[in-house]
SEZA-20082 format. One record per residue: residue number from 1; chain; x negated, y negated, z of N, C-alpha, C, O in turn. Coordinates in Angstrom, 2 decimals. Layout:
// residues N
<NUM,"A",<X,Y,Z>,<X,Y,Z>,<X,Y,Z>,<X,Y,Z>>
...
This chain:
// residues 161
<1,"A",<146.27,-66.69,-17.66>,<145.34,-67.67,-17.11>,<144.42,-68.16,-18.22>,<143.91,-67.39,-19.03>>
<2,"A",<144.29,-69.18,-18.22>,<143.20,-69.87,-19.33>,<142.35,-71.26,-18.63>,<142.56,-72.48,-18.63>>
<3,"A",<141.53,-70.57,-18.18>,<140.42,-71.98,-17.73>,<140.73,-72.34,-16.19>,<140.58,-73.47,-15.73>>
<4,"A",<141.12,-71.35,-15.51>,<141.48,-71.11,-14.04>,<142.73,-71.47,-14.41>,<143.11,-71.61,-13.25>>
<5,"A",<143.92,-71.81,-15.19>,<145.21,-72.81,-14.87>,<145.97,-71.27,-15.61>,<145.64,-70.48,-16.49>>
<6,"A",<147.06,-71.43,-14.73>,<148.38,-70.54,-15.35>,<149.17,-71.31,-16.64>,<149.71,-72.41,-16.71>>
<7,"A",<148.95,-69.94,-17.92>,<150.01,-70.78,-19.11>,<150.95,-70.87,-18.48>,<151.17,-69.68,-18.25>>
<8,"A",<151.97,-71.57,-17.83>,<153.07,-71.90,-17.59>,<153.63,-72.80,-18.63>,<154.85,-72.95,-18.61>>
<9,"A",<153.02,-73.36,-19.44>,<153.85,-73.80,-20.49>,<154.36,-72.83,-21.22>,<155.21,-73.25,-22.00>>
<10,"A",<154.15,-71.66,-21.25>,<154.43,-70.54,-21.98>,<156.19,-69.67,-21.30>,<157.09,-69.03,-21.84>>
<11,"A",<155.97,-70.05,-20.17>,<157.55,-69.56,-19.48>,<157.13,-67.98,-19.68>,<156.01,-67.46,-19.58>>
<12,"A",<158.20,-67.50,-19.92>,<158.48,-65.77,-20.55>,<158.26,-65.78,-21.49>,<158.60,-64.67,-21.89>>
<13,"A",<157.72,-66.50,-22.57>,<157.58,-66.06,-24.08>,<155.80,-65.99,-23.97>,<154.87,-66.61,-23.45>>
<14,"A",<156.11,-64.63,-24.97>,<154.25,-63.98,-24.57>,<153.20,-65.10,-25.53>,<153.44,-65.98,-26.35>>
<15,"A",<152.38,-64.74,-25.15>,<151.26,-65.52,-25.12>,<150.36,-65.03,-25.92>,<150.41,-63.80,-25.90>>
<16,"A",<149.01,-65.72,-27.08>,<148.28,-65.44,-28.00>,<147.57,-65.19,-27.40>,<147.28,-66.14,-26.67>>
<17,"A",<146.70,-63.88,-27.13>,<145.58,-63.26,-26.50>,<144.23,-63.90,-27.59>,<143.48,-64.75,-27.10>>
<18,"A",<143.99,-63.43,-29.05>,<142.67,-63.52,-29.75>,<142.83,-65.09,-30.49>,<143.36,-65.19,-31.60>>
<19,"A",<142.37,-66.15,-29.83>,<142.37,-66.95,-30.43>,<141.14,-67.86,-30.06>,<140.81,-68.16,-28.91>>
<20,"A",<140.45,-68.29,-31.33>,<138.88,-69.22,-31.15>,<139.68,-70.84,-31.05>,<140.15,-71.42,-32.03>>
<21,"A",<139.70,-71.37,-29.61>,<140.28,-72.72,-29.56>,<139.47,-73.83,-28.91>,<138.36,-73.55,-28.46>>
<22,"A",<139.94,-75.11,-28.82>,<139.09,-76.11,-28.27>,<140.04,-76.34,-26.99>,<141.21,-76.58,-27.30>>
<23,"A",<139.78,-76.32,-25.64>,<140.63,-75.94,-24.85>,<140.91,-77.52,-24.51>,<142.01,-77.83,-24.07>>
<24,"A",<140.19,-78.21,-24.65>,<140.88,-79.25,-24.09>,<141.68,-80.33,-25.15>,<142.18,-81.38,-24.73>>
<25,"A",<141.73,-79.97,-26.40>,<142.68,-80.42,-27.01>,<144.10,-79.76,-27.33>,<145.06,-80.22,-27.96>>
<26,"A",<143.91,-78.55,-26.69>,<145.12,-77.75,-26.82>,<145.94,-78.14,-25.48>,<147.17,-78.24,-25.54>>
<27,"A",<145.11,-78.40,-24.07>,<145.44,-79.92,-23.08>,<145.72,-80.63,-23.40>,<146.31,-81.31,-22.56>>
<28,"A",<145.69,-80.88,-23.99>,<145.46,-82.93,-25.05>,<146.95,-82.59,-25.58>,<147.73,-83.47,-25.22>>
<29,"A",<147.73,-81.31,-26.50>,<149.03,-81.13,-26.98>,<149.79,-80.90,-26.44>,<150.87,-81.13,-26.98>>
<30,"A",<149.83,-80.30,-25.03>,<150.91,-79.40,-23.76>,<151.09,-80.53,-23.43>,<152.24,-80.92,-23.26>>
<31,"A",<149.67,-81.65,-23.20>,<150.23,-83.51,-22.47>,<151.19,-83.79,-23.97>,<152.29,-83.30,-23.70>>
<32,"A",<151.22,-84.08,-24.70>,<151.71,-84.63,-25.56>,<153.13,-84.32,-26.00>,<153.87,-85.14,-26.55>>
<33,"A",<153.48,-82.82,-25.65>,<154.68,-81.87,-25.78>,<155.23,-82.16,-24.30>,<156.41,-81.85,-24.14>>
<34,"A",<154.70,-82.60,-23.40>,<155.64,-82.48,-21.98>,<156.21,-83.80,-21.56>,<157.05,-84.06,-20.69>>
<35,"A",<155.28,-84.87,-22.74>,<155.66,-86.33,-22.64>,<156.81,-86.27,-23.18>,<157.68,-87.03,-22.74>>
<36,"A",<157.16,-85.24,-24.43>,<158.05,-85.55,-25.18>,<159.21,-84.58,-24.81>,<160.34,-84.82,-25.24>>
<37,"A",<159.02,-83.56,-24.08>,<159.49,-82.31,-23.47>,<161.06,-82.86,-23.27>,<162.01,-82.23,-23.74>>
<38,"A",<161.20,-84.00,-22.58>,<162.70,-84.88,-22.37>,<163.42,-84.35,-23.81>,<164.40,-83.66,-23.54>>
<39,"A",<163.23,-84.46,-24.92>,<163.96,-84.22,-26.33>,<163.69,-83.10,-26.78>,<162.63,-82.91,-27.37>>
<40,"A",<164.40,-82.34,-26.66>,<164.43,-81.61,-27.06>,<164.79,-81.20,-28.73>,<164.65,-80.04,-29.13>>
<41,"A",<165.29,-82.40,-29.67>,<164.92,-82.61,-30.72>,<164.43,-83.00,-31.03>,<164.55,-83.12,-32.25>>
<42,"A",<163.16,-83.78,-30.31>,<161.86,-84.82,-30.82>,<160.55,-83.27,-30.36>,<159.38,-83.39,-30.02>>
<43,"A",<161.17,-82.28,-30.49>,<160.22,-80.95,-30.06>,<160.52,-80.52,-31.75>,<159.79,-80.47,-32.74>>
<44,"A",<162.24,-80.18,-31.49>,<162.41,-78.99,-32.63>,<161.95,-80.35,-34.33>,<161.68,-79.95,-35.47>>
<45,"A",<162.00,-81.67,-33.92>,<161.27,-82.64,-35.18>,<159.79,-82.45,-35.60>,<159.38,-82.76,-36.72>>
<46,"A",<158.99,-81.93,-34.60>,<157.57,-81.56,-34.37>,<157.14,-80.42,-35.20>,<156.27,-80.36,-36.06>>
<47,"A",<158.16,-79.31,-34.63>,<158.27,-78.32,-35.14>,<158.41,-78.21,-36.79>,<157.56,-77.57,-37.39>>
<48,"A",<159.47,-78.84,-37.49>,<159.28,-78.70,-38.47>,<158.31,-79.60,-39.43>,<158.19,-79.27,-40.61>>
<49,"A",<157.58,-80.81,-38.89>,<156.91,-81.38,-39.32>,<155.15,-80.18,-39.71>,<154.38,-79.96,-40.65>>
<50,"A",<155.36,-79.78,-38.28>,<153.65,-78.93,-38.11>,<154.32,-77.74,-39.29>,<153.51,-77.52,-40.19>>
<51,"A",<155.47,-77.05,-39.41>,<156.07,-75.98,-40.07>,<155.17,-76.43,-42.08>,<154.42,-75.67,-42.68>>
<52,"A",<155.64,-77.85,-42.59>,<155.42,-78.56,-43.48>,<154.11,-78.97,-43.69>,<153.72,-79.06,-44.86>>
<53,"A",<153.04,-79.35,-42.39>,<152.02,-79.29,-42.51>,<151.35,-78.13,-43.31>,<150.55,-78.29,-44.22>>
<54,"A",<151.96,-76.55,-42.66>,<151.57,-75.58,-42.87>,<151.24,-74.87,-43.94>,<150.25,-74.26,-44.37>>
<55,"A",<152.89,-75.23,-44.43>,<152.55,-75.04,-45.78>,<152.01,-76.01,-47.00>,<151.73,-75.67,-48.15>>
<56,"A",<151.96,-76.93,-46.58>,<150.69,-77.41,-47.62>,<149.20,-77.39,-47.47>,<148.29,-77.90,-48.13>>
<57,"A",<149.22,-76.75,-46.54>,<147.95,-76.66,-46.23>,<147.58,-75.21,-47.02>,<146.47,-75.20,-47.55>>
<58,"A",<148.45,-73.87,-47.15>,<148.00,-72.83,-47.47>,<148.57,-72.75,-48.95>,<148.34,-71.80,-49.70>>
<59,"A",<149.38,-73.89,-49.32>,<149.48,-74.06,-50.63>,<150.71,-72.95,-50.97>,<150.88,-72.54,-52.12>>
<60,"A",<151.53,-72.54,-49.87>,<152.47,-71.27,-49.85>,<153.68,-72.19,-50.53>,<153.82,-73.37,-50.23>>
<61,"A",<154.50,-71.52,-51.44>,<155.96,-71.56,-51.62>,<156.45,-71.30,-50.22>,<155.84,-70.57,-49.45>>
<62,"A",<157.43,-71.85,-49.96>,<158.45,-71.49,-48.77>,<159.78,-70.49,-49.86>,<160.54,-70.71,-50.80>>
<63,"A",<159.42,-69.43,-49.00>,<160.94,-67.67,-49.56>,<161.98,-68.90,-48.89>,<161.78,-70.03,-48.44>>
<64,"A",<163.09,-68.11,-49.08>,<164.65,-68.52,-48.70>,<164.60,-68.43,-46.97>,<165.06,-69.37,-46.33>>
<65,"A",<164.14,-67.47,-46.40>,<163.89,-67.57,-45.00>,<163.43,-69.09,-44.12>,<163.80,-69.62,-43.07>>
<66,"A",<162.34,-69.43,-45.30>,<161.65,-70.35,-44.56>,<162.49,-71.55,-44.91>,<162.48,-72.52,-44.16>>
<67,"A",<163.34,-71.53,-46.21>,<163.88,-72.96,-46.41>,<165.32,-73.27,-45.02>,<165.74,-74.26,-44.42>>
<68,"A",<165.76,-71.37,-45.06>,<166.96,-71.11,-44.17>,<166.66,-72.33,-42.56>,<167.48,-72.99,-41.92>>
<69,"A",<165.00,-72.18,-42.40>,<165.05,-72.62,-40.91>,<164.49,-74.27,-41.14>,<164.47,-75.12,-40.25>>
<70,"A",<164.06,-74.48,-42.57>,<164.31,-75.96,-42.17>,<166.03,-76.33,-42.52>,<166.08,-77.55,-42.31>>
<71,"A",<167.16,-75.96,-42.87>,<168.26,-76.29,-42.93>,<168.80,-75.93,-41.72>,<169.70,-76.68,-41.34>>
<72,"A",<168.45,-74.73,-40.80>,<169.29,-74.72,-39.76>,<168.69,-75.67,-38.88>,<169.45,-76.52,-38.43>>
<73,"A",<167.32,-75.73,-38.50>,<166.92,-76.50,-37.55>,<167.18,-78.14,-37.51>,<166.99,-78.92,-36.57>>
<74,"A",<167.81,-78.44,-39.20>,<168.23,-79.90,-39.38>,<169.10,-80.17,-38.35>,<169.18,-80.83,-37.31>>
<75,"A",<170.09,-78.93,-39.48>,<171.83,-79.06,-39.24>,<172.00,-78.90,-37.31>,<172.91,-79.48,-36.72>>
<76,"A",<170.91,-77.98,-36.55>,<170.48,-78.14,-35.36>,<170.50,-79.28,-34.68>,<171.13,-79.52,-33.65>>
<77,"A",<169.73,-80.01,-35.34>,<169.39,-81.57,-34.29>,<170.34,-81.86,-34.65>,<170.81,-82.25,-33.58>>
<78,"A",<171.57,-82.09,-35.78>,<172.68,-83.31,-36.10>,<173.46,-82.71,-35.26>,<174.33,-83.50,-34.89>>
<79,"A",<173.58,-81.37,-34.64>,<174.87,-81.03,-33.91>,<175.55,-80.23,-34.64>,<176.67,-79.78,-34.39>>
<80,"A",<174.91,-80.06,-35.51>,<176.02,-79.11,-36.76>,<175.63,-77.34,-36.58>,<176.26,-76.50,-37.22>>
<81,"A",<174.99,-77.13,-36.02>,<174.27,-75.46,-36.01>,<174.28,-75.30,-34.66>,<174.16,-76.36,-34.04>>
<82,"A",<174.44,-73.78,-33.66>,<174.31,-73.65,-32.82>,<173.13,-73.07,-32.89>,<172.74,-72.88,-34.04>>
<83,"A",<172.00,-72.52,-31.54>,<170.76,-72.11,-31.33>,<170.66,-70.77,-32.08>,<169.84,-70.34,-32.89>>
<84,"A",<171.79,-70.23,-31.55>,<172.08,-68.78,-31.94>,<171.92,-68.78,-33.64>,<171.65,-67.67,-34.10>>
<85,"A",<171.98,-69.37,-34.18>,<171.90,-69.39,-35.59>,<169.87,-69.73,-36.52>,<169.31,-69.50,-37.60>>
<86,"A",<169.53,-70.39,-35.15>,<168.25,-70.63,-35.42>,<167.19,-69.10,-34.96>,<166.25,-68.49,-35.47>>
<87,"A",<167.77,-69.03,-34.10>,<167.49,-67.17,-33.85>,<167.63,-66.44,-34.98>,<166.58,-66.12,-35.53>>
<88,"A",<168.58,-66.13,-35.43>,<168.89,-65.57,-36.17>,<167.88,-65.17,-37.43>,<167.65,-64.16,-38.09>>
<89,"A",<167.43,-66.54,-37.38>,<166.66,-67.33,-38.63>,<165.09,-66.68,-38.23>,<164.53,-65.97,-39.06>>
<90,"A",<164.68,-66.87,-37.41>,<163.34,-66.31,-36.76>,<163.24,-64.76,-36.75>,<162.46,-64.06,-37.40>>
<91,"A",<164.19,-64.37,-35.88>,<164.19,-63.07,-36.57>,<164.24,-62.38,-38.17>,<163.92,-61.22,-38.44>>
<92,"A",<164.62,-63.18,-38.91>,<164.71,-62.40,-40.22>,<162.97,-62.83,-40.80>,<162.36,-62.13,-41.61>>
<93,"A",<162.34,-64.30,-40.09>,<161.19,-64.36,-40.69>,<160.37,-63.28,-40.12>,<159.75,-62.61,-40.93>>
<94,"A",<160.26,-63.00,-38.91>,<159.00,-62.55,-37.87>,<159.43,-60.85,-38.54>,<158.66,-59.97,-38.15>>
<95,"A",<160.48,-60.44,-39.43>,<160.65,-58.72,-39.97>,<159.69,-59.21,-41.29>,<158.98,-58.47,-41.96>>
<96,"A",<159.84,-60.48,-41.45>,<159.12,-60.54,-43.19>,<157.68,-60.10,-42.89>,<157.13,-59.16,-43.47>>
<97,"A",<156.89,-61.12,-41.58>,<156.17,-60.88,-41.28>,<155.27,-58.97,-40.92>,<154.17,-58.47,-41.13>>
<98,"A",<156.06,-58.70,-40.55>,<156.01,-57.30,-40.30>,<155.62,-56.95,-41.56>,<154.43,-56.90,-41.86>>
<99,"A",<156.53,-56.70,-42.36>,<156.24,-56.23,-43.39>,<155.27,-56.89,-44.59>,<154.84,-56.35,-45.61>>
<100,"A",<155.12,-58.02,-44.18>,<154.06,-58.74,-45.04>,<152.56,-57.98,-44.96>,<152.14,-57.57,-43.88>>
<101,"A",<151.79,-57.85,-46.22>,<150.42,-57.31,-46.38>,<149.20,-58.49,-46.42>,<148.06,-58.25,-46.03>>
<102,"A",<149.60,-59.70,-46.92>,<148.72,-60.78,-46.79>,<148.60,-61.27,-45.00>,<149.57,-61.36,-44.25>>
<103,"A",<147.52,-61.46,-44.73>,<146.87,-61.69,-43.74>,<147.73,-63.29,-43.08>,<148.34,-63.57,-42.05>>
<104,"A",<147.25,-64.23,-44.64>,<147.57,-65.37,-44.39>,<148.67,-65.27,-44.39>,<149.14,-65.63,-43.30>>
<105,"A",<149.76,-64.78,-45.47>,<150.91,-65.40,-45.44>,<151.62,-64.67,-43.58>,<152.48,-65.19,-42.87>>
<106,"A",<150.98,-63.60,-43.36>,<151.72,-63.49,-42.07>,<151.39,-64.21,-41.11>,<151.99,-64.07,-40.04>>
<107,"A",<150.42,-65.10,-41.25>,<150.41,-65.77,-39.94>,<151.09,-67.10,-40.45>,<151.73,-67.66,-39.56>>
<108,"A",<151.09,-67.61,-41.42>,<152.24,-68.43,-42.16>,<153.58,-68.24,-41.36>,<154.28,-68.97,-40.67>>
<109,"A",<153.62,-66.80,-41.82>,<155.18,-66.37,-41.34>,<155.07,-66.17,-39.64>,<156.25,-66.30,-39.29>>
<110,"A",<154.71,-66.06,-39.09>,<154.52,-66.07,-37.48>,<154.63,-67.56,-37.23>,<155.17,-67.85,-36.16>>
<111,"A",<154.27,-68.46,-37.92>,<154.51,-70.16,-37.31>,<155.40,-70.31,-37.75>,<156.12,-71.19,-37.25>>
<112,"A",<155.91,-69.52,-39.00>,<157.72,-70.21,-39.20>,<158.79,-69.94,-38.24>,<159.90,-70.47,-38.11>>
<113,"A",<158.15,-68.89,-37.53>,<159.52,-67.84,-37.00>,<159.35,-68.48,-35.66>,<160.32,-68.35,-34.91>>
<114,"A",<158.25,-69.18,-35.17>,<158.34,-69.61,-34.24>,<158.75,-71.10,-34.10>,<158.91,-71.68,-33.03>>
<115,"A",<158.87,-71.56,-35.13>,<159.43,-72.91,-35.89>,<161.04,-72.42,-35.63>,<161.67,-72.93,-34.71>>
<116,"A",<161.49,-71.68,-36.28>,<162.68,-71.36,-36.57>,<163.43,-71.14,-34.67>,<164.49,-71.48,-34.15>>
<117,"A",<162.38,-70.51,-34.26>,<162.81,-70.56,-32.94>,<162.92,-71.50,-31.90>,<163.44,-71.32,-30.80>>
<118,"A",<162.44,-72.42,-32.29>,<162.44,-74.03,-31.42>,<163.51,-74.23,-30.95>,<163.60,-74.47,-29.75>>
<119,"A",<164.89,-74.18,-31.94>,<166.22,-74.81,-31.30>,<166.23,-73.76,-30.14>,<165.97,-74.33,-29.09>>
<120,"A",<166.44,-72.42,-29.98>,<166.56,-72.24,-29.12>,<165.88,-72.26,-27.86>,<166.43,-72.03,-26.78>>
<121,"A",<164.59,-72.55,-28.03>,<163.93,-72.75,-26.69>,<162.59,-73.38,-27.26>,<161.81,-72.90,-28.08>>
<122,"A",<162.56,-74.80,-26.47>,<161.55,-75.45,-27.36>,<160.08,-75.31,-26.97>,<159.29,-75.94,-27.67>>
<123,"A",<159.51,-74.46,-25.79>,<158.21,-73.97,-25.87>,<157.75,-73.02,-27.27>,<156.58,-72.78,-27.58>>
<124,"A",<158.97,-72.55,-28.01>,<158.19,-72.24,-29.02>,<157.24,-73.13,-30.02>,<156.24,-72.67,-30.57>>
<125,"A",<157.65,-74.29,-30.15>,<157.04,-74.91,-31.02>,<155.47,-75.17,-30.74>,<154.66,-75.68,-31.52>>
<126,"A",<155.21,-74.65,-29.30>,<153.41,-74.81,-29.11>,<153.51,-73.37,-28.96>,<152.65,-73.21,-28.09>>
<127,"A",<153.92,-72.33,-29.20>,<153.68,-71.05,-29.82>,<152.78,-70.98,-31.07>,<151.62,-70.61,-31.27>>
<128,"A",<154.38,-71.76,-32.30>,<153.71,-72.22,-33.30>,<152.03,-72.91,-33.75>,<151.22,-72.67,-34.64>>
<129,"A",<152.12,-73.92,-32.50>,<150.68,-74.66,-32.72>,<149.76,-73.41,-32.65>,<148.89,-73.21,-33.50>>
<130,"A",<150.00,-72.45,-31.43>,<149.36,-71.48,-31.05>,<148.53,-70.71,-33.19>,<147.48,-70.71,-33.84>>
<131,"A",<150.27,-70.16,-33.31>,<149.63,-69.68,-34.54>,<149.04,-69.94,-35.45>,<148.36,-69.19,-36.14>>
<132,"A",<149.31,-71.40,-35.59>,<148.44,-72.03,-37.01>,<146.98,-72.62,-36.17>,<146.01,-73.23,-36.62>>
<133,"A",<147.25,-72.20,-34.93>,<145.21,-71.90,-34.98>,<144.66,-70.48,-34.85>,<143.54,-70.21,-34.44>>
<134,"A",<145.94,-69.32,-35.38>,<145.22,-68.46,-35.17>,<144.98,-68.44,-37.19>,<144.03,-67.81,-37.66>>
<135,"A",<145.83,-69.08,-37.97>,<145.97,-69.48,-39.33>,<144.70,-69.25,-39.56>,<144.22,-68.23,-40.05>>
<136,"A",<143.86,-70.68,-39.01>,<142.86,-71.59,-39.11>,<141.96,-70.58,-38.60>,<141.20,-70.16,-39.48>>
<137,"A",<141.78,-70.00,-37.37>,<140.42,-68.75,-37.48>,<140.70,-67.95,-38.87>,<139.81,-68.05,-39.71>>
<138,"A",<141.95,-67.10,-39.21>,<141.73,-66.64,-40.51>,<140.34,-67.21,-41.26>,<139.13,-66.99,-41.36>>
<139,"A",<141.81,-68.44,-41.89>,<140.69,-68.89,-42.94>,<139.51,-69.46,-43.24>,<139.00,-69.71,-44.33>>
<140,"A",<138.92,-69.74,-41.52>,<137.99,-70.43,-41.10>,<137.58,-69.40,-40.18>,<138.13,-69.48,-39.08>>
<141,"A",<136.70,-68.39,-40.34>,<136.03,-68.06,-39.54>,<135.21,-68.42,-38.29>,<134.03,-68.10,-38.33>>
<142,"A",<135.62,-68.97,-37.30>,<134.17,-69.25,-36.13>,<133.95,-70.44,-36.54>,<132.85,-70.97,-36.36>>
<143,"A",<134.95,-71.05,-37.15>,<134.32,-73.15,-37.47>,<135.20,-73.69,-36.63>,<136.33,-73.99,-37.03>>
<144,"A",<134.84,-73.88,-35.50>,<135.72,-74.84,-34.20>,<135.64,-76.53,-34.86>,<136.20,-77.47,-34.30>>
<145,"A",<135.00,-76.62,-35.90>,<135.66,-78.01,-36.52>,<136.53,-77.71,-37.08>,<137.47,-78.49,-36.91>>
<146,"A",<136.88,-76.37,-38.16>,<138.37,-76.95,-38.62>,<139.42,-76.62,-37.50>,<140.56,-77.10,-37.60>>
<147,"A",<139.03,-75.73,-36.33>,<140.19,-75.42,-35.24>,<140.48,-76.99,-34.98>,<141.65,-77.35,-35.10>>
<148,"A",<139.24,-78.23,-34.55>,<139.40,-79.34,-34.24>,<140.18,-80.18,-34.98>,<140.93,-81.00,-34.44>>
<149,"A",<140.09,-80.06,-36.17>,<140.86,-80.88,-37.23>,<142.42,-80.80,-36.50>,<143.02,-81.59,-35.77>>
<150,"A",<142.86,-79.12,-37.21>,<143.57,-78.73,-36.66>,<144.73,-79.38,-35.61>,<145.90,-79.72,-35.73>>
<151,"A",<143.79,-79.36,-34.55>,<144.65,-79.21,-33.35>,<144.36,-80.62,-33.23>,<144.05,-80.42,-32.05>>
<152,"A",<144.11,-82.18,-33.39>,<144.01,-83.20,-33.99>,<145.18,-83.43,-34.62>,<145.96,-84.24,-34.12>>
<153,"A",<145.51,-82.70,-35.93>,<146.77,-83.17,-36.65>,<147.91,-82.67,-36.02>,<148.83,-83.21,-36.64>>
<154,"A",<148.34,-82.05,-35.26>,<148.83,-81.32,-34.01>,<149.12,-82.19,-33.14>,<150.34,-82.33,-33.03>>
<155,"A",<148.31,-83.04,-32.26>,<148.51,-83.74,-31.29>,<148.91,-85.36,-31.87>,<149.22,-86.22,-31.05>>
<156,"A",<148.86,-85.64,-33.27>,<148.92,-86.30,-34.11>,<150.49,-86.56,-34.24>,<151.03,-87.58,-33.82>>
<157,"A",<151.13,-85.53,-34.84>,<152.38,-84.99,-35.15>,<153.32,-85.40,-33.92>,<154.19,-86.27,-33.89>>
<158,"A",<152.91,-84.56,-32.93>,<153.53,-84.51,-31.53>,<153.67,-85.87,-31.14>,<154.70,-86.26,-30.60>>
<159,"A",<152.71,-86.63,-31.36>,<152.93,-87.87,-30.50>,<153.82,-88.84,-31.46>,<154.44,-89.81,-31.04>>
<160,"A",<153.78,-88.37,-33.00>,<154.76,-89.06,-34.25>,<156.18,-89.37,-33.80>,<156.97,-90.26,-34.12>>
<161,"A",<156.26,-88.35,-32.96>,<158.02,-87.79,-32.79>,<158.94,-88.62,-32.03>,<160.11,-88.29,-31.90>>
């Protein structure tokens, strides 16, 4: 529950408990993701756009994992990759994650893997949004302007697609 309303955009895939957000622009992206919800490759296009945002924003190299899921998630939309292969791909990021010691780069790696997971079920990709505002508390402590920025270039993206 968030703000009396059931995440139901969330389905069965669990949900970010600790996160400092602006609730009605994260409204403002579920409208923007359900407009577009019909395409399911104008989701997993989102996805890797916010994925690219990400990393220039934290100034990260993308490992072989992360390049793995922008090539499968291409070869995905052309018809050339099955879902099962974009799985695949998420899982090997979300173990990096695990084992990752940087703060940032794991929540880096938590929006890839949920990037990577789009083809197969495209509520992940506002998972993703989910994580790169939990990114953005990282590196922004308690500044609901950069959460705003944020989730701005987010609803930005989404509506690009």
């Amino acid at each position: 529950m968030r703000g009396g309303k059931k995440d139901s955009y969330m389905g069965d895939v669990g949900i970010i408990r600790k996160i400092d957000d602006i609730p009605e622009l994260k409204d403002e992206l579920i409208a923007a993701f359900d407009s577009k919800s019909h395409s399911h490759k104008a989701i997993s296009c989102y996805s890797l756009l916010l994925a690219q945002h990400i990393l220039d924003l934290t100034n990260m190299q993308p490992c072989d994992e992360i390049n793995e899921c922008f090539d499968i998630s291409r070869k995905w939309q052309e018809g050339k990759a099955r879902f099962q292969e974009a799985r695949n791909v998420a899982f090997k990021i979300h173990r990096l994650a695990r084992e990752e010691k940087d703060p940032i780069k794991v929540k880096v790696l938590r929006v890839m893997g949920q990037v990577a997971a789009t083809p197969h079920v495209k509520r992940h990709a506002l998972i993703a949004s989910d994580y790169a505002i939990t990114l953005i508390n990282l590196m922004y402590p308690k500044n609901l302007e950069e959460v705003r920025k944020e989730r701005k270039i987010q609803i930005e993206l989404m509506k690009s697609v």
